[in-house]
N, C-alpha and C positions, 0 to 999 in steps of 0.2 A: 770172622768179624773184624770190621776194622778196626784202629787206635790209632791213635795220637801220642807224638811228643814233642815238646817243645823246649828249647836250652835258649838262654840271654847269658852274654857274659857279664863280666865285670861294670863299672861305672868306668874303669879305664879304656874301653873297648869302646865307649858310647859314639854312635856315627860323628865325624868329623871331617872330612871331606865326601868327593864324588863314591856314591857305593855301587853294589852291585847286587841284583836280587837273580837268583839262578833255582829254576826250575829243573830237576831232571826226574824224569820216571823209568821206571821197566819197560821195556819189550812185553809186549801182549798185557800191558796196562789199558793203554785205548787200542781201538778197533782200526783197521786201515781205512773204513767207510771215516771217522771220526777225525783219524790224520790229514786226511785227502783233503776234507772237506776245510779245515783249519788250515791246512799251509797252498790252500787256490785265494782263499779268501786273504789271508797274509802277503801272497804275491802280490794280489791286487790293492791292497792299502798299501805296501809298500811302493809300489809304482806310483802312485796318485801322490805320494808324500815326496817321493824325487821331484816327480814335475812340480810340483805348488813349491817345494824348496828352489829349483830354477827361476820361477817365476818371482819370487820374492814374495807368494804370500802366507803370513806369518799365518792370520788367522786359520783361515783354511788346513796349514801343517800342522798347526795346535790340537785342533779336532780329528787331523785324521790319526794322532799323536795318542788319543784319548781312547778313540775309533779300534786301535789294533789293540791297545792293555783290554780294552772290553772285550774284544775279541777273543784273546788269550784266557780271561778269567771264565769266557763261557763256555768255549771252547776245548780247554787242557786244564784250568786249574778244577774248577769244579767237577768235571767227568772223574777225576783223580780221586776227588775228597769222596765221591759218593763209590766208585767201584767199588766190587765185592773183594776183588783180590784174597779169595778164594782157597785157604790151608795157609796164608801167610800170617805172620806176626811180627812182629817190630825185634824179635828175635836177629831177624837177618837183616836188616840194617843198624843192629849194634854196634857193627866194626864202624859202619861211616859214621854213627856217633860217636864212637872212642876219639876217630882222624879229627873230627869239625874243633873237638873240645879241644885239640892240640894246635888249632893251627890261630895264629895270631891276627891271621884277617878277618877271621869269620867273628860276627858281632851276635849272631842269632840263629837258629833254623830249627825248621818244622819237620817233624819224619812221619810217616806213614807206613803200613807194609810195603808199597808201590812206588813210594814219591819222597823226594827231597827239596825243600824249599828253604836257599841257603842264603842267607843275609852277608854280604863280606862287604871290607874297605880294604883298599889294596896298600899292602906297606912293602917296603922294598921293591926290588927290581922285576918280581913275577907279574905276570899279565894274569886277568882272569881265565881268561882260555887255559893257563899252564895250572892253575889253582883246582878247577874244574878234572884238568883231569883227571891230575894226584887223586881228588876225593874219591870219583870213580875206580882207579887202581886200585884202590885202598880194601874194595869189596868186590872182586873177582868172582865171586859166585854169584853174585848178581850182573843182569845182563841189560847195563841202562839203555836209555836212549840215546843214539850217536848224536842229536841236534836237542842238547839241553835248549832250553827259554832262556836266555842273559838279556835281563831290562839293567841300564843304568838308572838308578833316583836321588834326589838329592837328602843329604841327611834330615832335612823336613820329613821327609817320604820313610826313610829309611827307621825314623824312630816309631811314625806311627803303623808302621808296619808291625814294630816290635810289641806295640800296645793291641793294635786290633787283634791279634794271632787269640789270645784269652778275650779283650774284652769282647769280638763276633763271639765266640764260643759261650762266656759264660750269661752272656746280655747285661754284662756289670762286671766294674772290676773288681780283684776282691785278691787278698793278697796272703799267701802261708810260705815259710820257706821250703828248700826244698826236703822231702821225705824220704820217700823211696826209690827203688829203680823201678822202671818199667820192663817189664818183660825182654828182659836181659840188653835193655839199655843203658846208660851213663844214666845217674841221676839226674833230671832234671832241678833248675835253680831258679827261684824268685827271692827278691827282696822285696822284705818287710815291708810295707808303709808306714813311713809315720814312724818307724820301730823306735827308736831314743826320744824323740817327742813324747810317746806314748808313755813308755816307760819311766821317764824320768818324772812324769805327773804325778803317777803315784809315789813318788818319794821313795826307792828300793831302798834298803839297808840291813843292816844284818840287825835282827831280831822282830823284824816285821814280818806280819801273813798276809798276803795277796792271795787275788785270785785273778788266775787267767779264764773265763769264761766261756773263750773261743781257743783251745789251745792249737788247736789245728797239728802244724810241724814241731810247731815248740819255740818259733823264733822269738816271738816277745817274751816266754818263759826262761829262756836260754839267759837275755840279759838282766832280768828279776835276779836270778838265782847267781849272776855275774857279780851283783852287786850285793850279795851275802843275804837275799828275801830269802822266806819258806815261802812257796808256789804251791798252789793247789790250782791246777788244772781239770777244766771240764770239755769232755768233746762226746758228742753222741757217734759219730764214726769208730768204727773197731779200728781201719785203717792208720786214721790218724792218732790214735792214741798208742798204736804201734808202733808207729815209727818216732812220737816225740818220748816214747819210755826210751827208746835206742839212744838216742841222741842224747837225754839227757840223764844216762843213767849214772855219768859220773859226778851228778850232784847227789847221791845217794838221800836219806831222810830227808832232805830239804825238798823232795822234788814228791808233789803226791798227785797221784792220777786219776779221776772218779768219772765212768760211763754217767754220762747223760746230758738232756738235754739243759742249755743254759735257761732256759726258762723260769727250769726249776733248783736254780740254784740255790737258793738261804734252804729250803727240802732237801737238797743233797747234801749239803757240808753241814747242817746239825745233824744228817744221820750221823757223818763221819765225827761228831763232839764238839763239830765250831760253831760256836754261840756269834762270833761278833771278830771283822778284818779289818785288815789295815789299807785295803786301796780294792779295789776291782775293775780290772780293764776287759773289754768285747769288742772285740773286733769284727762287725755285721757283716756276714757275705757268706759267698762258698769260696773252695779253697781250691785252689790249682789242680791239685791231685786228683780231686772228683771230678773235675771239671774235662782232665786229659784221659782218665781214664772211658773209652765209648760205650765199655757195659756198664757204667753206673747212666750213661742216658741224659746226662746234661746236653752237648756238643752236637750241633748241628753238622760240623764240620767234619764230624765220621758218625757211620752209620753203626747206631746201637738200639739196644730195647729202649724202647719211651718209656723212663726210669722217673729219675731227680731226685731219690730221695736220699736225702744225707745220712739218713739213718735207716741201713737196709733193710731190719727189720719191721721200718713204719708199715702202716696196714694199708696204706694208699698211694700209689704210683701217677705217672702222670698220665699213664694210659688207660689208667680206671677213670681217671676226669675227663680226658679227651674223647674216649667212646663211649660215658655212661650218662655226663652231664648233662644238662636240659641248654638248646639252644643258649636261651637266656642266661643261664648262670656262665656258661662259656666267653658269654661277650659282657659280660660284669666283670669275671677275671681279667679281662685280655684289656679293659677299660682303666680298672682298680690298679690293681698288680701292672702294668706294662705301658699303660698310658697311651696305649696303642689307638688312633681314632680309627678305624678301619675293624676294630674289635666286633662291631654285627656283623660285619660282610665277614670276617676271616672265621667268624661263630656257624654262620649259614652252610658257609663251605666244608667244614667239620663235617656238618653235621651231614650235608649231605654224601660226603664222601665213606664215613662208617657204615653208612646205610646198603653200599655197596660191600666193603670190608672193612674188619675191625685195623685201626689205625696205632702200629705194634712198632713203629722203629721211629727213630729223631729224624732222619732224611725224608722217609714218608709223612712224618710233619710238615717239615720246611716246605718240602714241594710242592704241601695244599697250600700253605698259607703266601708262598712266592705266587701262585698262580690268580693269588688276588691283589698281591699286593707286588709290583714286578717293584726290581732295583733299581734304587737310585745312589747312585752314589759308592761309597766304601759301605756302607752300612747293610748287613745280609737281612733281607726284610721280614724275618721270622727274628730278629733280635729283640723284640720287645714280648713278644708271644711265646718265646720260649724264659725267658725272665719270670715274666707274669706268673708261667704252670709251674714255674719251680719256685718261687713262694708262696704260689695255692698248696703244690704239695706239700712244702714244709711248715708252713706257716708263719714263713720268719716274721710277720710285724706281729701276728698274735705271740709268740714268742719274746720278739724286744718288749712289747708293754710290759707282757710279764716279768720281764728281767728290772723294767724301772722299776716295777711299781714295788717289787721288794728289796730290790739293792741296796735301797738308803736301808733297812731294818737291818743290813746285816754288816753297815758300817760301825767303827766306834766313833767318836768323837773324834773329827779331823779326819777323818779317815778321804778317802777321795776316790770317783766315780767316773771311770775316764773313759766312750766309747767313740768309735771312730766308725764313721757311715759310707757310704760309696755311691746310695744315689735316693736322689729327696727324697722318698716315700721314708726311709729310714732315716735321716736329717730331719724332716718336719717334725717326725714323733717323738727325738730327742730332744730338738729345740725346744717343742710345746711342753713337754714335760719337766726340762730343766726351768724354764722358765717360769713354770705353775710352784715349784717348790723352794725356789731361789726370789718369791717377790712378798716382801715385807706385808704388804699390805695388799687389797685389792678395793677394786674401784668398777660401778656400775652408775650408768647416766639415774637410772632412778634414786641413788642414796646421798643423800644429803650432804655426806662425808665418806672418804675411804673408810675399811673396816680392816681391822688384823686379819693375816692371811691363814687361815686352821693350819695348812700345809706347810707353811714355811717352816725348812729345816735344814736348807743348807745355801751356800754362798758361790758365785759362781767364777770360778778360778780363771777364766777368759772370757772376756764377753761376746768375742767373737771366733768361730770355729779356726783352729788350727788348722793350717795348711804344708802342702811338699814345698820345700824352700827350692831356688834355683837350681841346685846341685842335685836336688834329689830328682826334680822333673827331668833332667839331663842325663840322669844314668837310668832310668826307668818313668818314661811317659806315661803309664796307667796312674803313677800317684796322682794327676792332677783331679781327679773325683774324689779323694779320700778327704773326709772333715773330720776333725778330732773335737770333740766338746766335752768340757773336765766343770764337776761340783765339789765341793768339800762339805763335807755332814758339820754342822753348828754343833 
C-alpha cells in the first residue's frame, strides 16, 4: 500500500526567489510503454516552444508552456501517485528524508514509496543539477531515474505548491503540529494556525482550566500549559492522543488527556469532576497525520482503503456510504457537505459503477468521480467529493452544533469560547450561533417592538473573524482559510 509524506521547513526557508520543483522516481515505477509515450510527446512540445520562442510569439509559448506541466502532471506525476509500488514503504526513502531535512535549499517535499517531489531555492554556488544529485547519492539502494522532471516556478508557484500538497489531499485545510514519524521517516512538521492568536483569546495563566477540544499534536496545548494553564484535552484519535501525551508529558498534572469525541465535551469533563472552565478553544478540521497516513483513507493522493474516519473505531466508513447509499442521498452529501454542483452526475456514476464492483480504495474513487468531472486547473476534481464523505462519515457539523450548543454551560463567568473554521460550512455555523447568543434583543417585522433575547449570554470579543496576519500567510499559505471567532460567557 501506498503512503505519503510531506516536510515544510521553517518561516525562514519560505520561497524567496526563482525555485525549483524536482520530480524523481524509481526505475520500474512507470512502464516503458508510459515513458515512451511522455518523453515523444515532450520532444514535441518542446520543439513547437523553440520555434514560437524564435518567432517571437509570446502567447502561443505561454500555452505550449501550460501544455507540457499538463503533460507532465498526467503523464509522470499522477501514474506515480496511483502506482502500487508493490512490498515498498516509505521505510526506504527515509534516508532521502533525513538528507532533504539537512539541506538548506530544500523549502518542502513529498515522499512516496517510488517518488520524490522536491521544493528547493538555490543558495550558494551549487546548481540544481549538483543538488539533485547529492539527494540521489544519499539513498544508493535505491535506483532513481537518470532524467529527474526539474520545472523552474516562481515563488507565487512555489508557495502554493506548499499549500495544495495537504489542501488536494485533505479538500480543506486544517492544521496539527507535527506528531509522529512515518514509517521510519523524519517526522513530518506543520504550523499551527492561528496558534498565539488562538491561545492568547483564552487568556492562559497560571491557575486557570482550559480546554483543548481538538487536541490533535498538542500544539495549542503545548502554549496553554507555556503559559502556566491546566489543559484538559480531547481527541477521539488513539493516534493523536499518543503522540500529544509524548510531547507533552513534561507538563506533568497540568496536562490531562480524555478519548473522545468533542461533541460531547461538558459529558466528558464532568465525568472527569469538571463542573465549570476557564476558556475552550476547537480547532474544526482533520489533522495532517490522518490525513498523510493512506490507510486511514482520507488522500486521494495515495491509494488506500475508502476509510475517513477519525475515529477508527466509528461503525461507518466512507466505503459503507459510497456502496450502500441510495443515489439520492449520495448526491445530497456531495451537494451539502462539498458544495460540489456536479454532485447528481458524480451520484449516477457511483452508483453505477458498484453495480459492477464494490468501490474499496480512495484512487478507485477519484477515478469515478475524475471521469465525470475532468480537471481544470490545480484543483484535483474529487476535492470536494472527498471533503463532503469525510464529514458525512464523521459528522463534523453534527458534531460542532453539538459543541456550541453546550460550551457556553460549561464556561464560568468570563470564561471565553474561541473556535477557529477552515471552510464556510463550519464559519456559517459559528457565526449563526455566536451571533444568536451574543444579540441583546431580537427583532421580527411582525412585532411592534424588539423583545429581550432568551439566549443572550455572552458578548462578542471580535466582531469580526480573526485572521493569518502577513507573516504568517508567508511562512505557511494554507493559513489563509483559517477564521478564528472568540465570545466571552456574561
Amino acid at each position: 500500500m501506498s503512503k505519503v509524506a510531506t516536510q515544510s521547513h521553517a518561516a525562514a526557508n519560505s520561497p524567496g526567489g526563482t525555485c525549483y520543483k524536482v520530480l524523481m522516481w524509481e526505475d520500474g515505477a512507470l512502464s516503458p510503454a508510459q515513458l515512451e509515450a511522455w518523453q515523444t510527446a515532450r520532444r514535441d512540445l518542446l520543439a513547437r516552444m523553440r520555434d514560437a520562442g524564435i518567432k517571437g510569439a509570446r502567447g502561443t509559448l505561454a500555452k505550449l508552456g501550460e501544455a507540457l506541466r499538463e503533460l507532465s502532471a498526467e503523464s509522470i506525476a499522477r501514474p506515480l501517485d496511483t502506482c502500487a509500488a508493490a512490498g515498498l514503504s516509505l521505510t526506504r526513502v527515509g534516508a532521502l528524508a533525513a538528507k532533504l531535512q539537512r539541506e538548506d535549499a530544500v523549502l518542502a517535499y513529498r515522499l512516496t514509496p517510488c517518488s520524490a517531489t522536491v521544493l528547493a531555492e538555490l543558495v550558494g554556488e551549487e546548481g540544481i543539477d549538483t543538488l539533485v544529485s547529492r539527494w540521489a547519492a544519499s539513498t544508493p539502494e535505491l535506483q532513481w531515474c537518470a532524467t529527474p522532471l526539474v520545472e523552474a516556478i516562481s515563488p507565487a508557484e512555489a508557495a502554493e505548491w506548499q499549500e495544495s500538497c495537504r489542501a488536494e489531499a485533505a479538500g480543506c485545510g486544517a492544521d496539527t503540529e507535527a506528531d509522529e514519524d512515518f514509517s521510519g521517516t523524519a517526522p513530518f512538521h506543520h504550523v499551527t494556525v492561528l496558534r498565539t492568536e488562538a491561545v492568547e483569546a483564552l487568556q492562559p495563566a497560571e491557575g486557570r482550566v482550559l480546554v483543548d477540544a481538538t487536541l490533535g499534536g498538542g500544539g495549542h496545548s503545548e502554549l496553554m500549559l507555556e503559559h502556566g494553564a491546566t489543559v484538559w484535552g480531547i481527541d477521539q484519535d488513539p493516534a493523536a492522543r499518543k503522540a500529544a501525551r509524548k510531547r507533552l508529558a513534561a507538563y506533568g498534572d497540568r496536562m490531562h488527556i480524555v478519548a473522545g469525541n468533542f461533541r460531547n465535551a461538558a459529558e466528558l469533563l464532568r465525568g472527569e469532576g469538571l463542573e465549570t472552565v476557564d476558556g475552550i478553544l476547537a480547532d474544526i478540521g482533520i489533522s495532517s497525520p490522518q490525513v498523510d497516513q493512506a490507510e486511514r483513507g482520507f488522500s486521494f493522493l495515495a491509494e488506500g482503503p475508502l476509510d475517513m474516519r477519525m475515529n477508527p473505531g466509528a461503525p461507518r466508513s466512507a466505503a459503507d456510504i459510497v456502496n450502500t447509499a441510495a443515489e439520492s442521498e449520495l448526491a445530497d452529501i456531495l451537494w451539502q457537505y462539498g458544495e460540489e454542483r456536479a454532485s447528481r452526475a458524480i451520484a449516477r456514476r457511483i452508483v453505477q459503477e458498484r453495480a459492477k464492483a464494490p468501490i474499496t480504495t480512495t484512487t478507485q474513487l477519484a477515478d469515478i468521480i475524475a471521469s465525470v468531472l475532468p480537471r481544470k486547473g490545480k484543483q484535483h476534481p474529487a476535492t470536494r467529493s472527498f471533503q463532503a464523505l469525510r464529514i458525512a462519515v464523521n459528522d463534523e457539523l453534527g458534531a460542532l452544533d453539538a459543541l456550541l450548543e453546550s460550551g457556553l454551560g460549561l464556561l464560568k463567568s468570563g470564561g471565553r469560547f474561541a473556535i477557529i473554521t477552515f471552510h464556510s460550512l463550519e464559519d456559517r455555523a459559528v457565526k449563526r450561533y455566536f451571533d444568536r447568543v451574543t444579540r441583546p434583543e431580537i427583532d421580527r417585522p411582525e412585532w411592534p417592538a424588539p423583545r429581550p433575547n432568551p439566549e443572550y449570554a455572552a458578548r462578542l470579543v471580535t466582531r469580526k473573524p480573526i485572521v493569518a496576519g502577513e507573516a504568517e500567510l508567508a511562512a505557511n499559505p494554507r493559513a489563509r482559510s483559517a477564521k478564528l471567532r472568540v465570545i466571552e460567557k456574561l
